[in-house]
C-alpha positions as CSV (number, residue, x, y, z in Angstrom):
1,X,0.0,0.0,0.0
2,X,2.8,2.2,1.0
3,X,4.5,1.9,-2.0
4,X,1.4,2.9,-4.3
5,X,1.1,5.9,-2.3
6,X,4.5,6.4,-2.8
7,X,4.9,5.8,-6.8
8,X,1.2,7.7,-7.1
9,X,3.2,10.5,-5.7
10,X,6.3,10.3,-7.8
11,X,3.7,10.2,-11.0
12,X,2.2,13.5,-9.5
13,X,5.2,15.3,-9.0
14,X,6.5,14.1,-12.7
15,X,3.2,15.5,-14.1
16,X,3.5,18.9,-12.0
17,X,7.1,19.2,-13.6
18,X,6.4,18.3,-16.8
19,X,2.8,21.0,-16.7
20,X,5.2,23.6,-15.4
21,X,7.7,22.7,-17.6
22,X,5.2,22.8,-20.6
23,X,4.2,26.1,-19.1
24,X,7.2,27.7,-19.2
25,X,8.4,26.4,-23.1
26,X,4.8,28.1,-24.3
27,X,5.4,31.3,-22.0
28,X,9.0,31.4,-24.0
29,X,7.9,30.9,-27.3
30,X,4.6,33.6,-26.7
31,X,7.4,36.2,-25.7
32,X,9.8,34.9,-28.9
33,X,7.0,35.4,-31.0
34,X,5.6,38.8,-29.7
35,X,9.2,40.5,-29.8
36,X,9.2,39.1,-33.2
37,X,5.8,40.6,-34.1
38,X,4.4,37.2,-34.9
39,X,1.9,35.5,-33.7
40,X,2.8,32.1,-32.0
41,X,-0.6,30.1,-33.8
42,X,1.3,30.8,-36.9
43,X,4.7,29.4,-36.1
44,X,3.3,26.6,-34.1
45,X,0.8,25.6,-37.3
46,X,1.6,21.6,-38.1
47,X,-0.5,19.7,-40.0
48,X,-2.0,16.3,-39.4
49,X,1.1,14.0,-39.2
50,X,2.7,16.9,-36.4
51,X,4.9,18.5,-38.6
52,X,5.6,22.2,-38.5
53,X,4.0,23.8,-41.6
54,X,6.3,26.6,-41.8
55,X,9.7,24.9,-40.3
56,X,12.3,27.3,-41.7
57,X,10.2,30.9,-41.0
58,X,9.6,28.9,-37.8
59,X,13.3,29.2,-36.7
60,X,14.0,32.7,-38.4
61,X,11.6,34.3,-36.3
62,X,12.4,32.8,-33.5
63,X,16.2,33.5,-33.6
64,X,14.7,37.2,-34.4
65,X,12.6,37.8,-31.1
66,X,15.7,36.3,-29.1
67,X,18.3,39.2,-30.8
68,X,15.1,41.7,-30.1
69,X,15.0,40.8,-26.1
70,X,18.8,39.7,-25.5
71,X,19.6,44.0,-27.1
72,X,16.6,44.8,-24.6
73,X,18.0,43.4,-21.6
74,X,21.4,44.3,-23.0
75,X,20.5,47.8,-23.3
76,X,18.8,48.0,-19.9
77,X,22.3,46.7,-18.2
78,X,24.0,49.4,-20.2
79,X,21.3,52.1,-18.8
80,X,21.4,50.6,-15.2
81,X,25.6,50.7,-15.3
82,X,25.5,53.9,-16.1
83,X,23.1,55.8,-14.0
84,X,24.4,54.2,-10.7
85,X,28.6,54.7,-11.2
86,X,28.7,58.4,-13.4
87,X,25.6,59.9,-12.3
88,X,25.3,58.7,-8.8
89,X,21.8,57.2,-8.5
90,X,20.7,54.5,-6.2
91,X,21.1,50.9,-7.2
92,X,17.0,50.7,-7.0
93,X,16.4,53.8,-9.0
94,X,19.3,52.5,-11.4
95,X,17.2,48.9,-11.9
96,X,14.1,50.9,-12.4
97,X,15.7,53.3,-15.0
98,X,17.6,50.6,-16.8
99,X,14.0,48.6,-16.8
100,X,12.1,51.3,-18.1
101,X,15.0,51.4,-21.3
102,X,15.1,47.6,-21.6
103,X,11.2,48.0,-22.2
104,X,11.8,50.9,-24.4
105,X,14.1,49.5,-26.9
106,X,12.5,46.4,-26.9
107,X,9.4,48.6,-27.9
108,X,11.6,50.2,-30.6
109,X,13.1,46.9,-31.8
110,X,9.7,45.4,-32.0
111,X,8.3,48.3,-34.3
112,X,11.2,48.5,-36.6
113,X,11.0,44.7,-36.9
114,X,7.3,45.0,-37.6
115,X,7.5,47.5,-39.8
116,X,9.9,45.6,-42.1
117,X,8.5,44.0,-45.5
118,X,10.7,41.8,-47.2
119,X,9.0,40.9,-50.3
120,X,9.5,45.4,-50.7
121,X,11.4,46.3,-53.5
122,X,14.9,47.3,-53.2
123,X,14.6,50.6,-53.2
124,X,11.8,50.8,-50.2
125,X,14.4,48.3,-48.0
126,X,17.1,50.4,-49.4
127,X,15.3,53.7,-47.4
128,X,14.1,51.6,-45.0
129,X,17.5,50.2,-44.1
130,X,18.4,53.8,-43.5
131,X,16.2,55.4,-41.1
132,X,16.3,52.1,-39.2
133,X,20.2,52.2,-39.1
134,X,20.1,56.2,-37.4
135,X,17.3,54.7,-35.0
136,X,20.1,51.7,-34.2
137,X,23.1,53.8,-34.5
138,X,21.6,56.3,-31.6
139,X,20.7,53.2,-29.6
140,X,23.9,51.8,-29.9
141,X,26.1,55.1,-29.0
142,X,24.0,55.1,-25.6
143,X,24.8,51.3,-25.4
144,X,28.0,52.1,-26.1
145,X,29.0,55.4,-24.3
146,X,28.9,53.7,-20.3
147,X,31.0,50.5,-21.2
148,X,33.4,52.9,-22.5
149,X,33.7,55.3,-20.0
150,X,34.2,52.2,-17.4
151,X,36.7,51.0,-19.8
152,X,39.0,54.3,-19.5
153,X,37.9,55.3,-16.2
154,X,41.5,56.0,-14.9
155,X,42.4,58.0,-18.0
156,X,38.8,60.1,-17.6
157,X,39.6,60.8,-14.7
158,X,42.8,62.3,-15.0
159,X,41.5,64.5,-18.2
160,X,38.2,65.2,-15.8
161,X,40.8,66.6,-13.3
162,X,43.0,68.6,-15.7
163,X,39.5,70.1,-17.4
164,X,38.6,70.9,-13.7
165,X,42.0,72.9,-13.0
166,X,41.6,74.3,-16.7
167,X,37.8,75.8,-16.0
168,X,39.1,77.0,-12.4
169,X,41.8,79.3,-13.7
170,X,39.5,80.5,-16.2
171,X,37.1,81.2,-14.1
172,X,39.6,83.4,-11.8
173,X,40.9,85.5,-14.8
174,X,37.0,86.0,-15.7
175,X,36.4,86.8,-12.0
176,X,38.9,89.3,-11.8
177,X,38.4,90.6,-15.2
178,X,34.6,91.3,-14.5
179,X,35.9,93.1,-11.6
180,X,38.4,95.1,-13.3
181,X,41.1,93.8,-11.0
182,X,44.0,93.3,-13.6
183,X,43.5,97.5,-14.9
184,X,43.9,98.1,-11.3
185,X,46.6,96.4,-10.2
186,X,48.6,98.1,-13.5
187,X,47.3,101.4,-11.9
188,X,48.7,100.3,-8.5
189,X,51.8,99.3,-10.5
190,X,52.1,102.2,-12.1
191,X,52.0,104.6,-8.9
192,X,54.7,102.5,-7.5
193,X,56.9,103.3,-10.7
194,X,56.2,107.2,-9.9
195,X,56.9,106.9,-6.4
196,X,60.0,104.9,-6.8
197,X,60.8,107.6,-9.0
198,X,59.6,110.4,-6.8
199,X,61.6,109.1,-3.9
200,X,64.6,109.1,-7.0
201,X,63.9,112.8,-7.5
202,X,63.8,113.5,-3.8
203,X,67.7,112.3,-2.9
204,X,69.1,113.9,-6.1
205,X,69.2,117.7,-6.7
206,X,67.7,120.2,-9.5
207,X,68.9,120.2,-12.8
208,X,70.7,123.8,-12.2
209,X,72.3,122.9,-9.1
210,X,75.7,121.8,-10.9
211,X,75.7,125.2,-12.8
212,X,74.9,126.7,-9.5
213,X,77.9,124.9,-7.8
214,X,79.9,125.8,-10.6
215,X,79.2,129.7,-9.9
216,X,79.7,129.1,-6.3
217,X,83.3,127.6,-6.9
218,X,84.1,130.2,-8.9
219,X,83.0,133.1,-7.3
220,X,85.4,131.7,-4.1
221,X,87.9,131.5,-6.4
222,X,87.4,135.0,-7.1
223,X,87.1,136.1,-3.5
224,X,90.1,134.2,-2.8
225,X,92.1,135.5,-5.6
226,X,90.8,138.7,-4.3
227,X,91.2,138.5,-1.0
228,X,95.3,137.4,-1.5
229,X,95.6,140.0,-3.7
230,X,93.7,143.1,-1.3
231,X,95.8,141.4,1.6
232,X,98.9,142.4,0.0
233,X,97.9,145.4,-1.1
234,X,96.9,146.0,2.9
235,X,100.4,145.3,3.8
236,X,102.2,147.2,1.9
237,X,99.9,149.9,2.3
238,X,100.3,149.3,6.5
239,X,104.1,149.7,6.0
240,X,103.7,153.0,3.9
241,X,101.5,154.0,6.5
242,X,104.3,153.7,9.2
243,X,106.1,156.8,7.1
244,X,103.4,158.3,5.5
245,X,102.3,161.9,6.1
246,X,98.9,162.4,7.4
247,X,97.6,163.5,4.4
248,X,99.1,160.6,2.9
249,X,98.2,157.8,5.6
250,X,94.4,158.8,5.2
251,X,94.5,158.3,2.1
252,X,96.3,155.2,2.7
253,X,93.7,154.3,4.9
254,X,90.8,155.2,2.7
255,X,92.5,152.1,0.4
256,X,93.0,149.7,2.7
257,X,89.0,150.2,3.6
258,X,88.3,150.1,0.1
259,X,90.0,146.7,-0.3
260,X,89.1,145.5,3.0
261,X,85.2,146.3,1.6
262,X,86.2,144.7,-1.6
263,X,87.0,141.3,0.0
264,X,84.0,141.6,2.7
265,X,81.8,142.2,-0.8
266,X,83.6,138.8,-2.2
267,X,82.5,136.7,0.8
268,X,79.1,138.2,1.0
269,X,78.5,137.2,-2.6
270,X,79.7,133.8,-1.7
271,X,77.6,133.7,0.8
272,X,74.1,135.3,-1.2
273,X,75.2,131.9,-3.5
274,X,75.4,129.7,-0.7
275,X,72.1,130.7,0.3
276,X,70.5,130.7,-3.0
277,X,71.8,126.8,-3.2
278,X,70.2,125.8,0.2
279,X,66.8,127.8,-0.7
280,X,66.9,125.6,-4.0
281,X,67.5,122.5,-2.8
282,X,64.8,123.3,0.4
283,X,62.4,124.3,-2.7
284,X,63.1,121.2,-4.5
285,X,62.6,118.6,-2.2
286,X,60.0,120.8,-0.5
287,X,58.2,120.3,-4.1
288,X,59.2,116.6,-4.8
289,X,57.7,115.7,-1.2
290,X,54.4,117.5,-2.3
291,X,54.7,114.8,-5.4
292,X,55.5,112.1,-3.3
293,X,52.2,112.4,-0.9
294,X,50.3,113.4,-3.8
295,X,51.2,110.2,-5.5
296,X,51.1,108.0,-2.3
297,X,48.1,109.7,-1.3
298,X,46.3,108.3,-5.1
299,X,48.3,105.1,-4.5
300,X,46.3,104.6,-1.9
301,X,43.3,105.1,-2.9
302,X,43.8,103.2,-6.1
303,X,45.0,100.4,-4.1
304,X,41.9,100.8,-1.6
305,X,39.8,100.0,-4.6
306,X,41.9,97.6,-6.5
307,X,41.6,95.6,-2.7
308,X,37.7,95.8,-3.1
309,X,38.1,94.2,-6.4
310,X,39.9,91.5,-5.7
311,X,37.9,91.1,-2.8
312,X,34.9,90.8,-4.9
313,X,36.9,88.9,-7.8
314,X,37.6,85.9,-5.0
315,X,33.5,86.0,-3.9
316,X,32.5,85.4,-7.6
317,X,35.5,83.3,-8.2
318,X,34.9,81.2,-5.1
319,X,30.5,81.3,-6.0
320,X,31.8,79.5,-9.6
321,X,34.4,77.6,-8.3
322,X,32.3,75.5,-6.3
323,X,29.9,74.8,-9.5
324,X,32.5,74.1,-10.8
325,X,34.1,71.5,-8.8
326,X,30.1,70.4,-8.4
327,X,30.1,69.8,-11.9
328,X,33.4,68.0,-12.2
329,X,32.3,65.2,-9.7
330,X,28.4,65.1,-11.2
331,X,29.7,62.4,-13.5
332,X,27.5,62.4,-16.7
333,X,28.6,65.9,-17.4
334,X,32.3,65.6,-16.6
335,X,32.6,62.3,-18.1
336,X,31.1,63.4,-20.9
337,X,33.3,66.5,-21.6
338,X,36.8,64.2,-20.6
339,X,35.3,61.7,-23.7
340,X,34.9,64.2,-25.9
341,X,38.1,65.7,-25.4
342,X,39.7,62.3,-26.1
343,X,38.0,61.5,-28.8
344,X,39.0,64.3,-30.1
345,X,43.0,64.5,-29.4
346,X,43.5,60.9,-28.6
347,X,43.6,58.4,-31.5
348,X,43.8,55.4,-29.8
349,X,40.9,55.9,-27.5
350,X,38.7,56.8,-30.8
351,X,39.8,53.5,-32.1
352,X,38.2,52.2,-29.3
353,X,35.2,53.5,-29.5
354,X,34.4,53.2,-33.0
355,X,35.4,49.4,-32.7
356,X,33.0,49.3,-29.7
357,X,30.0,51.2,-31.8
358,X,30.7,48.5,-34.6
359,X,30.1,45.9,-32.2
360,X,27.2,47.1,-30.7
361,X,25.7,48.3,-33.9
362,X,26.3,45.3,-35.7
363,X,24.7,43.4,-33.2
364,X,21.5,45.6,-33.5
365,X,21.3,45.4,-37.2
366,X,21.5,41.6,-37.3
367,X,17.8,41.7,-36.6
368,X,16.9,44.1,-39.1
369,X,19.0,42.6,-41.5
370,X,17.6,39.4,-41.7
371,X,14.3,40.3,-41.3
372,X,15.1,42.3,-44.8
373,X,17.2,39.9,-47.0
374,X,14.9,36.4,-46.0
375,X,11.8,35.8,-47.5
376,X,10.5,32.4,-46.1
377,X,7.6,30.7,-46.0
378,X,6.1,32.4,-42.8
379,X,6.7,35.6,-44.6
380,X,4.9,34.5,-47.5
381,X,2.0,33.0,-45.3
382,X,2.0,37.0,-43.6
383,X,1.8,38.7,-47.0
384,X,-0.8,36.7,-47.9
385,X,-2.7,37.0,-45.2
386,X,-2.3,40.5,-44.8
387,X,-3.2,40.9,-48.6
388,X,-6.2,39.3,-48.5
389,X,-7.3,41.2,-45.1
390,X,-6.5,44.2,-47.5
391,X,-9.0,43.1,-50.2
392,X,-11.5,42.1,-48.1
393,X,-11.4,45.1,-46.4
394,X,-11.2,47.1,-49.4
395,X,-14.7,44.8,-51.2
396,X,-16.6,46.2,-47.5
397,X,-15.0,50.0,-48.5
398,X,-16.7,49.6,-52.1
399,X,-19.9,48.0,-51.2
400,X,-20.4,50.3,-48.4
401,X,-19.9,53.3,-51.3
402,X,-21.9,51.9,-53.4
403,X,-24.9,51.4,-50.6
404,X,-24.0,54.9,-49.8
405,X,-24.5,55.9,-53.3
406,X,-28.0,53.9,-53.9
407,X,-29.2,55.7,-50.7
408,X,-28.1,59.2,-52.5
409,X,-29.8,58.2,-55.5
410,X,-33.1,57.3,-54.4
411,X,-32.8,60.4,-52.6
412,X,-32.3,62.8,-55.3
413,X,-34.8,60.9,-57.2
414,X,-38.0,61.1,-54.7
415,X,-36.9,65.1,-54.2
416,X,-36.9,65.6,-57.8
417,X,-40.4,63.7,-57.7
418,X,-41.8,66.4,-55.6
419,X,-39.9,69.3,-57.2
420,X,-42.2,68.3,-60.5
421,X,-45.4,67.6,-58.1
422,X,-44.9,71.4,-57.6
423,X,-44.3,72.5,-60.8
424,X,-47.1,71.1,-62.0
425,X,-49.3,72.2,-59.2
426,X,-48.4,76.2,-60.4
427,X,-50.4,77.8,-57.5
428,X,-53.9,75.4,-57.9
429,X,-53.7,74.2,-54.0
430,X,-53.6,77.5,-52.7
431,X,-55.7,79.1,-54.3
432,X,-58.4,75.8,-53.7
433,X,-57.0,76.6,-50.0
434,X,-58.1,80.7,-50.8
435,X,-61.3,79.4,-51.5
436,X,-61.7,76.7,-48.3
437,X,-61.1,80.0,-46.6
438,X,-63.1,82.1,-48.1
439,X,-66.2,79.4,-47.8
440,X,-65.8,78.6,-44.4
441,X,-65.9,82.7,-44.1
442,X,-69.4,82.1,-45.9
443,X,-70.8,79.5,-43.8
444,X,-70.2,81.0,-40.8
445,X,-72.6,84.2,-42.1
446,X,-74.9,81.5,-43.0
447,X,-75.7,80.1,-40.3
448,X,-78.8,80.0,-37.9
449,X,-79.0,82.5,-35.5
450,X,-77.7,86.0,-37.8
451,X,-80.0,88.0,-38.3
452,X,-78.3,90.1,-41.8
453,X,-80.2,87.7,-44.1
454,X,-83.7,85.8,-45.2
455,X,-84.5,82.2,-44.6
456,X,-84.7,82.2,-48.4
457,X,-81.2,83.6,-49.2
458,X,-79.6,81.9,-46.4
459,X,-80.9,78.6,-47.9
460,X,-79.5,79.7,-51.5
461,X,-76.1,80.6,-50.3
462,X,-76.1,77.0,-48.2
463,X,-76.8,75.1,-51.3
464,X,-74.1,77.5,-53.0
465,X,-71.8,76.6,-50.7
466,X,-72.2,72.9,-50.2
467,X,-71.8,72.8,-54.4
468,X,-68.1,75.1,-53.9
469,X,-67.1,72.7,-51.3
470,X,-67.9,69.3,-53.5
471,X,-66.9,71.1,-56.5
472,X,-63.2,71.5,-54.6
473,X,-63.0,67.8,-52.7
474,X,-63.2,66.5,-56.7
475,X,-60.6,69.0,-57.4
476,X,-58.5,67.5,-54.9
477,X,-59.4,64.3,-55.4
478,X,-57.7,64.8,-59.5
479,X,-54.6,66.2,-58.3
């Protein structure tokens, strides 16, 4: 007993694998076929010995919806991969994202797939082939893009770095150059050259000063030349005074005053010279110190304002700076600018890259492709299918035109009936209807009870009346 129980079991769980198994082959070939845009009743058609009626087509199709889904799901990684390492998303919003694209381009696949006919002529798959291969080459430059950036990812970073440092001292010069800070600091410059040159003009002496000096030297040369030569005179004038006469010693005396003024007059103008030296030089540097606090005096106010500047050059500089550096660790953006500058000086790396968008854009025209050069028998079973749909659909389109048209006819024709009706009628009904109106009017005089006319002439207008009003019923009855 126990061992029924126990192979009844066994037989249950074979037939719950082999259901489930089942199950999963026919959920695998529904999602083959509907990323091949084929239905799954047509590929799985067999006739009554069990074989497949369209074998070949069978196994095209197939192989089709598996490149459409393993490009989905390779496009999704891609996505996913690139969103969570260069633009710092979680790993769940990464999964969702790279879902979301998988679907996408499994979408896109799908449609270009579907929209492929290859019994078309050559020139149809010729444009076909082309908008198809933009629509591939854009999905395989995103596909492409993160494995290469993970690929140089040392080498990005170091051109990320030197485009950071690059930005940064361009964003100082612009910094200080909206401030005006480099026009300033040449100003400040500038008053430093004068004052260097002030502080020059300060220790040295005028320009005349030398052709002052030189008058000064000579005119002590002159006093001394005088002077020796008035001294001797005195003496020998002081000895002739010892035996002079009176007369003669005054006038001796008179001479040796006369000389004795001569050299006092020497000295003095030595002395006026002198004096006119030191008032120059007091003048001069008197003057050049004026010129010195004048120019340190604007020195400093120049560099008061070339210190706001820069002051104000480091806020901006230091507000851009940190978008900057912001930007350079972002990812997307800064990896995106380090590619394109090697892509652009670096040979190699755009070897790399093209032989990377080959790959990946071969792999997404293989689907395309084949779906455009083989025409096998499911195709043929398709195009038929869909041509006759076409015609039958186009036999409904005529005979609803023509029902359409019959409706229109009969139409026109009972409203040109009772355009004639009225033609013909020219005016008889209302005037009959003139003369209803006008009876009725009649009657109404006629009857009982007014007292305008005789029994007798009431009776002859009645009968008048009742003969107007049969007269128009036949009239009626005619038309």
């Amino acid at each position: 007993m126990r061992s029924l129980n126990s192979q009844n079991s066994q037989t249950w769980m074979h037939a719950l694998a082999y259901t489930m198994l089942c199950a999963i082959v026919h959920a695998s070939k529904s999602l083959l076929a509907l990323s091949a845009a084929v239905s799954l009743k047509v590929l799985d058609a067999q006739d009554s010995e069990g074989n497949y009626l369209y074998a070949r087509g069978r196994h095209k199709y197939f192989g089709i919806g598996a490149l459409v889904i393993f490009f989905a799901l390779f496009a999704g990684y891609g996505m996913a991969h690139m969103l969570a390492t260069m633009v710092n998303v979680s790993s769940t919003g990464a999964m969702i994202a790279g879902s979301l694209w998988a679907l996408f381009q499994w979408c896109l696949e799908r449609q270009m797939i579907m929209s492929i006919q290859s019994d078309a002529s050559w020139r149809a798959k010729c444009m076909g082939l082309f908008w198809r291969s933009l629509l591939a080459l854009l999905s395989a430059i995103t596909m492409v893009y993160p494995f290469y950036v993970d690929s140089n990812r040392a080498e990005i970073t170091v051109k990320t770095g030197e485009l950071e440092r690059s930005r940064l001292i361009q964003n100082l010069q612009s910094a200080q150059q909206a401030t005006g800070l480099p026009s300033l600091q040449q100003e400040v410059a500038a008053f430093d050259d004068k004052l260097q040159k002030a502080e020059d003009k300060l220790l040295s002496e005028p320009p005349q000063m030398a052709e002052m000096r030189q008058q000064l030297q000579l005119l002590r040369e002159q006093a001394k030349t005088e002077e020796r030569h008035s001294n001797i005179q005195i003496a020998n004038w002081h000895k002739a005074m010892a035996v002079a006469l009176p007369a003669e010693a005054v006038l001796l005396e008179q001479k040796i005053n006369a000389a004795q003024n001569r050299i006092n007059a020497a000295k003095a103008r030595c002395q006026r010279q002198e004096q006119e030296i030191n008032t120059t030089l007091i003048a001069w540097r008197k003057e050049k110190q004026a010129e010195k606090a004048q120019l340190a005096e604007e020195r400093h106010q120049a560099n008061a304002i070339a210190s706001k500047a820069r002051i104000d050059a480091q806020v901006l500089e230091k507000a851009q700076a940190e978008h900057i550096q912001a930007a350079s660790h972002a990812g997307f953006a800064a990896d995106f600018a380090a590619t394109w500058d090697m892509l652009q000086n670096d040979m190699h790396r755009r070897l790399q890259f093209i032989w990377w968008l080959l790959w990946f854009l071969t792999i997404e025209l293989v689907a395309i492709i084949v779906k455009f050069t083989s025409h096998t028998d499911v195709d043929a079973r398709l195009n038929a299918d869909e041509h006759l749909l076409k015609r039958a659909i186009s036999s409904r389109v005529k005979l609803r035109q023509e029902q359409i048209e019959v409706a229109q006819l009969r139409e026109m024709t009972r409203l040109k009936g009772e355009r004639a009706a009225l033609q013909a009628d020219d005016g008889i009904s209302a005037a009959a209807l003139a003369t209803l109106r006008r009876m009725r009017h009649l009657e109404e005089q006629a009857e009982p009870g007014s007292g305008h006319m005789s029994s007798g002439l009431r009776s002859l207008l009645q009968d008048t009346l009742n003969t107007m009003n049969a007269n128009f019923l036949r009239l009626l009855a005619h038309k």
